[in-house]
C-alpha positions as CSV (number, residue, x, y, z in Angstrom):
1,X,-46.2,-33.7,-33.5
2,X,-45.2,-30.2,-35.6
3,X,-45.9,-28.6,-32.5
4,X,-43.5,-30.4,-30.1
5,X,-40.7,-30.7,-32.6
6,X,-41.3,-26.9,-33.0
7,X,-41.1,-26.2,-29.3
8,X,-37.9,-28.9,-29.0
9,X,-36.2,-27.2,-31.8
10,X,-37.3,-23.5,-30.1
11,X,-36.1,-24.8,-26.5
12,X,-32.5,-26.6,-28.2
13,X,-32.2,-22.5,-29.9
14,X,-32.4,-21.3,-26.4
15,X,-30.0,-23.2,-24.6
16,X,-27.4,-22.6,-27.2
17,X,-27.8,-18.9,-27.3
18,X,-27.6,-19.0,-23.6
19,X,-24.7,-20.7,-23.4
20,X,-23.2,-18.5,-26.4
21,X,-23.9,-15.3,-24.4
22,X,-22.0,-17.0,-21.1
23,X,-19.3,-17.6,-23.0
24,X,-17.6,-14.5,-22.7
25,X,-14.4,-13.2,-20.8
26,X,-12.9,-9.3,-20.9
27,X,-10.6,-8.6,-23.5
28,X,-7.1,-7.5,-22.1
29,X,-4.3,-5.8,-23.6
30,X,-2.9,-4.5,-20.3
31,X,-3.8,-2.7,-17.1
32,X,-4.8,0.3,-15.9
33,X,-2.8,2.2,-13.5
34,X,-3.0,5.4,-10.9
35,X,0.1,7.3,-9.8
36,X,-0.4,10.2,-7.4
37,X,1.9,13.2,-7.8
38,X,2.6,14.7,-5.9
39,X,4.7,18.1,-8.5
40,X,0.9,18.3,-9.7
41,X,-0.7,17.3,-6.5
42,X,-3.2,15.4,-8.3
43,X,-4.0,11.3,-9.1
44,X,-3.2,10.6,-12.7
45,X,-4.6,7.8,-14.7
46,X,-1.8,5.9,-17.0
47,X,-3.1,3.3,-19.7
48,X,-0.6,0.4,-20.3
49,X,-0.4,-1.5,-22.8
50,X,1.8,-5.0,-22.3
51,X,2.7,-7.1,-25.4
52,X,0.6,-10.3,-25.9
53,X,3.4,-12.6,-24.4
54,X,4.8,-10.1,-21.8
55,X,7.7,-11.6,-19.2
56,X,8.2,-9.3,-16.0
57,X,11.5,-10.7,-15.9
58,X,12.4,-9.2,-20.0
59,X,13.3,-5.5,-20.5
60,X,11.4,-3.7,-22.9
61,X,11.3,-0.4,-24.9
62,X,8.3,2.0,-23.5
63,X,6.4,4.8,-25.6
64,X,5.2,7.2,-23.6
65,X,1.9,8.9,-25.6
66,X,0.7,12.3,-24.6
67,X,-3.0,12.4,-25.0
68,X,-3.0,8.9,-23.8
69,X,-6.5,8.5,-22.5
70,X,-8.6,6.0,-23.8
71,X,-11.1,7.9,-26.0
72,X,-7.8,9.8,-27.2
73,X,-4.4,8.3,-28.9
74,X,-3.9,5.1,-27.1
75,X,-5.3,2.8,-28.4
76,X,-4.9,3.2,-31.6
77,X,-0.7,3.9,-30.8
78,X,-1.2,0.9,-29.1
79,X,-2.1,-1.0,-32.7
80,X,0.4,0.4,-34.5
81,X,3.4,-0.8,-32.3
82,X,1.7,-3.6,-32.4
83,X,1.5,-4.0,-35.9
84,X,5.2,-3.0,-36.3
85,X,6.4,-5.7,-34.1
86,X,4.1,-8.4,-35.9
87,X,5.1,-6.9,-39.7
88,X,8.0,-4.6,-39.3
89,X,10.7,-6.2,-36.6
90,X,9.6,-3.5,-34.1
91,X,10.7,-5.2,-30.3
92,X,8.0,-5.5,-28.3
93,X,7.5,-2.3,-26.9
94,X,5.0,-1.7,-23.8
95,X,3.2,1.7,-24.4
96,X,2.3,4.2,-21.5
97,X,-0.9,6.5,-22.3
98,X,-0.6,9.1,-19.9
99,X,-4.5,9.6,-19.8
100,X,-5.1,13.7,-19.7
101,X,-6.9,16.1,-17.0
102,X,-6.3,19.6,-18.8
103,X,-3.5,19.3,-21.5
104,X,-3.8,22.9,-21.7
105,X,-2.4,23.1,-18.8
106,X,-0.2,20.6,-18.5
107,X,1.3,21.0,-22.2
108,X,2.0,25.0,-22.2
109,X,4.9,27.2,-21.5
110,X,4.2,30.2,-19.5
111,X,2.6,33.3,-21.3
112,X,2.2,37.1,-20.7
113,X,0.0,37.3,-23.8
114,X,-3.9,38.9,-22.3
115,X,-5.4,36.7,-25.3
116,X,-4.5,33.7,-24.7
117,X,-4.7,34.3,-20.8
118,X,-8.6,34.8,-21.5
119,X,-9.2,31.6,-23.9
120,X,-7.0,29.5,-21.8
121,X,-7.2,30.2,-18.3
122,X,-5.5,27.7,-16.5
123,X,-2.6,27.6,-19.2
124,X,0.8,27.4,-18.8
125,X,2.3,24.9,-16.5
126,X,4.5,22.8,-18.6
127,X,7.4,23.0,-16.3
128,X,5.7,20.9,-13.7
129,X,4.5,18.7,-15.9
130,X,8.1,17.9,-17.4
131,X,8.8,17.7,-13.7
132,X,6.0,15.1,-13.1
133,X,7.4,12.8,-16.1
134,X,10.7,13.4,-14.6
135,X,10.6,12.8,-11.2
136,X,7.8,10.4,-10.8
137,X,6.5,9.0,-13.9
138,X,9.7,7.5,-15.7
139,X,10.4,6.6,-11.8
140,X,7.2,4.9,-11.0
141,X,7.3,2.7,-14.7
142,X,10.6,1.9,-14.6
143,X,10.4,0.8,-11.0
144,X,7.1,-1.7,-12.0
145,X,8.7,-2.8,-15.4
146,X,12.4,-3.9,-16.9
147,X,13.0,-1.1,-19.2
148,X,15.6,-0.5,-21.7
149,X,17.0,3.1,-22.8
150,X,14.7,2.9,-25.6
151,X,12.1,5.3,-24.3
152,X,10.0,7.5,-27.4
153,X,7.9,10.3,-26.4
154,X,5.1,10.7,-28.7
155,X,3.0,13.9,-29.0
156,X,1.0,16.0,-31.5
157,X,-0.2,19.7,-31.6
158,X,0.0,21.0,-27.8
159,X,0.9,17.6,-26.8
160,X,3.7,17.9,-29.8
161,X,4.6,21.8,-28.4
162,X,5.3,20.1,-25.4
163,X,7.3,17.3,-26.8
164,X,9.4,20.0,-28.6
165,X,10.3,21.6,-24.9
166,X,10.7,18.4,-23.6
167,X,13.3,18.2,-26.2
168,X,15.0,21.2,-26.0
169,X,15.1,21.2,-22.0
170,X,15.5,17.7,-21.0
171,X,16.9,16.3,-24.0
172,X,18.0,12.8,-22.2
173,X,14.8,12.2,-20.7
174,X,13.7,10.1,-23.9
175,X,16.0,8.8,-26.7
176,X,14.0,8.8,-29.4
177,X,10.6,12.4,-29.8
178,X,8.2,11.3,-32.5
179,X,6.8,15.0,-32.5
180,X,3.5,16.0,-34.8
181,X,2.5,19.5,-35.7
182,X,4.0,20.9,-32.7
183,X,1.7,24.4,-31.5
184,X,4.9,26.7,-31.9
185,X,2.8,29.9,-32.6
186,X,2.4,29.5,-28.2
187,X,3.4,32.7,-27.0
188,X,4.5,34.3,-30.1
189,X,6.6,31.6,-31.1
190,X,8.8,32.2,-28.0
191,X,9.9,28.5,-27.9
192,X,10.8,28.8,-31.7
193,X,13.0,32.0,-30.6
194,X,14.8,30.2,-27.8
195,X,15.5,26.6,-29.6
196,X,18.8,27.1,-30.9
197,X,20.4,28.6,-27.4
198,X,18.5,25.9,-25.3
199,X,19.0,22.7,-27.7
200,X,22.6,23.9,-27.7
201,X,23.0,23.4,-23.9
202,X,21.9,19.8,-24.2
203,X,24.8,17.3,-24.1
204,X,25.4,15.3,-27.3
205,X,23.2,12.2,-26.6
206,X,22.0,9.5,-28.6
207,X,18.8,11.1,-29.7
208,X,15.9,10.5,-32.8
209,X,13.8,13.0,-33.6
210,X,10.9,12.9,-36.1
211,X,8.7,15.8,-36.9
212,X,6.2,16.1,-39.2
213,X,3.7,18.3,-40.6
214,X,0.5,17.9,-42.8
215,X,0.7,20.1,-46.2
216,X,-3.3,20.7,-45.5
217,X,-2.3,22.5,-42.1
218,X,-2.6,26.0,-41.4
219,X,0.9,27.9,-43.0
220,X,2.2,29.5,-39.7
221,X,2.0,25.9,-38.6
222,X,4.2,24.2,-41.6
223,X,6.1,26.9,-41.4
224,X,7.5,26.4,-37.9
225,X,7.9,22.4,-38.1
226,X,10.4,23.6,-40.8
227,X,11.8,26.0,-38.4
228,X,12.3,23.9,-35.4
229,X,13.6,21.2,-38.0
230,X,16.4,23.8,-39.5
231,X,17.1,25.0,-35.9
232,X,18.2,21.2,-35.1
233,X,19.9,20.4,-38.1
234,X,22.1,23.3,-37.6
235,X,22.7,22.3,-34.1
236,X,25.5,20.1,-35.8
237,X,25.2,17.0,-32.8
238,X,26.6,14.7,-33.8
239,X,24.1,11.8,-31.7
240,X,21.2,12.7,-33.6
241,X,19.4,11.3,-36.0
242,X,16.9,13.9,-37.7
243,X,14.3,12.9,-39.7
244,X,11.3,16.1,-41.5
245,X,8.3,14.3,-43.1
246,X,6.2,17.3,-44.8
247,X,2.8,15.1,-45.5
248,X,1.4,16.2,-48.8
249,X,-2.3,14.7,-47.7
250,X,-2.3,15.2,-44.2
251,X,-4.4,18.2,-42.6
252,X,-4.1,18.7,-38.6
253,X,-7.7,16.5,-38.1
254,X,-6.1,13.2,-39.7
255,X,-2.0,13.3,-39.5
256,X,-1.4,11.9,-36.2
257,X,-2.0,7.8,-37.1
258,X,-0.3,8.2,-40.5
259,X,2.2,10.2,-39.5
260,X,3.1,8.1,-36.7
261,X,3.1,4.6,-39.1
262,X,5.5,6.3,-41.3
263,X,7.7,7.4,-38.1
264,X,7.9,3.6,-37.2
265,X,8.7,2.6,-41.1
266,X,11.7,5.2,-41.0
267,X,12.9,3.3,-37.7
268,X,11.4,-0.2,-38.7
269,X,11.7,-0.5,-42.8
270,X,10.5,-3.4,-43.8
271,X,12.4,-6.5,-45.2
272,X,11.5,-9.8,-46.5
């Protein structure tokens, strides 16, 4: 009798786990998509995130993240719009990881300098980058979603170097640069040396920019997110909206998420 109620009991488990471990289904905040360009003459990977009640026929605000691959800054850019439009009164926003091949690449300025010709061989192709996001990326999302001129481009280190030319260059391209610990020292600083001619060239748009820097980073570093800061503020637009966040914790390793949550709070304070 122990022995049959034991096997009942043993054969019930079974059955339950088995129907437990069926009862699955993927989780989904988006989709995957390819775009082949055809400036870089390569297939690049975007991640997408859509908010959780998404309607093809609503325009939304995108943030486009450099270093947007999965095992990069996605995702976890992805959470904190998220979190801003559940807390903060952030719109839904869809988010665009533009997944990487070789940011080194992609997210330099041309150099003459033998040193860092030898460490980074491939380097300095930014301009067809900024091409790519010009010509065919902002194209190919804005011809697959509604979109409104809300459009942040979010980048840190090279990624924020390249945010900062971006910037400087192409100033309407996005309306609002979230940029963290941009890599001025590239090429001597020669972006640095240049800002205040090219920013000046840029009509006045309606523009945000955020930069930030941790206290913990390396001193040339701090030192020219001040710069490029100063070089803006003297610029004298009057469409822009400048914000400097020097982060007394923060070192280069660990600024990105926090610097980017209080980027959001400056746009998105929150009210009861």
């Amino acid at each position: 009798m122990k022995k049959t109620l034991l096997f009942s009991l043993l054969l019930t488990y079974f059955f339950n786990a088995t129907a437990q471990s069926n009862d699955k289904k993927p989780l989904t905040i988006g989709e995957i998509r390819s775009i082949q360009s055809v400036v870089l003459n390569e297939t690049r990977t975007l991640n997408i995130y859509l908010p959780e009640k998404y309607d093809s026929s609503k325009a939304y605000p995108i943030a486009y993240v450099l270093d947007g691959s999965m095992h990069e800054d996605f995702l976890h850019i992805t959470g904190l719009v998220q979190y801003f439009n559940l807390q903060f009164k952030m719109p839904e926003t869809i988010v665009v990881g533009i997944a990487n091949i070789d940011r080194k690449r992609d997210f330099t300025h041309h150099t003459d300098l033998k040193d860092l010709k030898k460490d980074y061989p491939t380097t300095g192709h930014s301009d067809k980058f900024i091409q790519f996001l010009e010509t065919e990326l902002l194209p190919f999302v804005t011809s697959n979603y509604k979109t409104t001129d809300t459009k942040y481009l979010i980048g840190q280190s090279l990624g924020g170097l390249l945010a900062t030319e971006v910037l400087l260059k192409k100033t309407n391209l996005f309306s609002h640069y979230l940029i963290v610990s941009p890599s001025l020292w590239w090429d001597d600083e020669s972006m640095l040396k240049k800002a205040a001619v090219l920013f000046k060239q840029q009509a006045d748009n309606k523009t945000y920019v955020y930069i930030s820097v941790g206290k913990g980073e390396h001193k040339t570093m701090q030192k020219e997110a001040k710069e490029i800061y100063e070089v803006l503020q003297t610029s004298k637009k009057k469409n822009l909206t400048l914000h400097y966040n020097p982060m007394e914790k923060e070192n280069h390793a660990t600024i990105l998420h926090n610097s980017i949550y209080e980027a959001l709070l400056k746009l998105f304070p929150y009210k009861e």
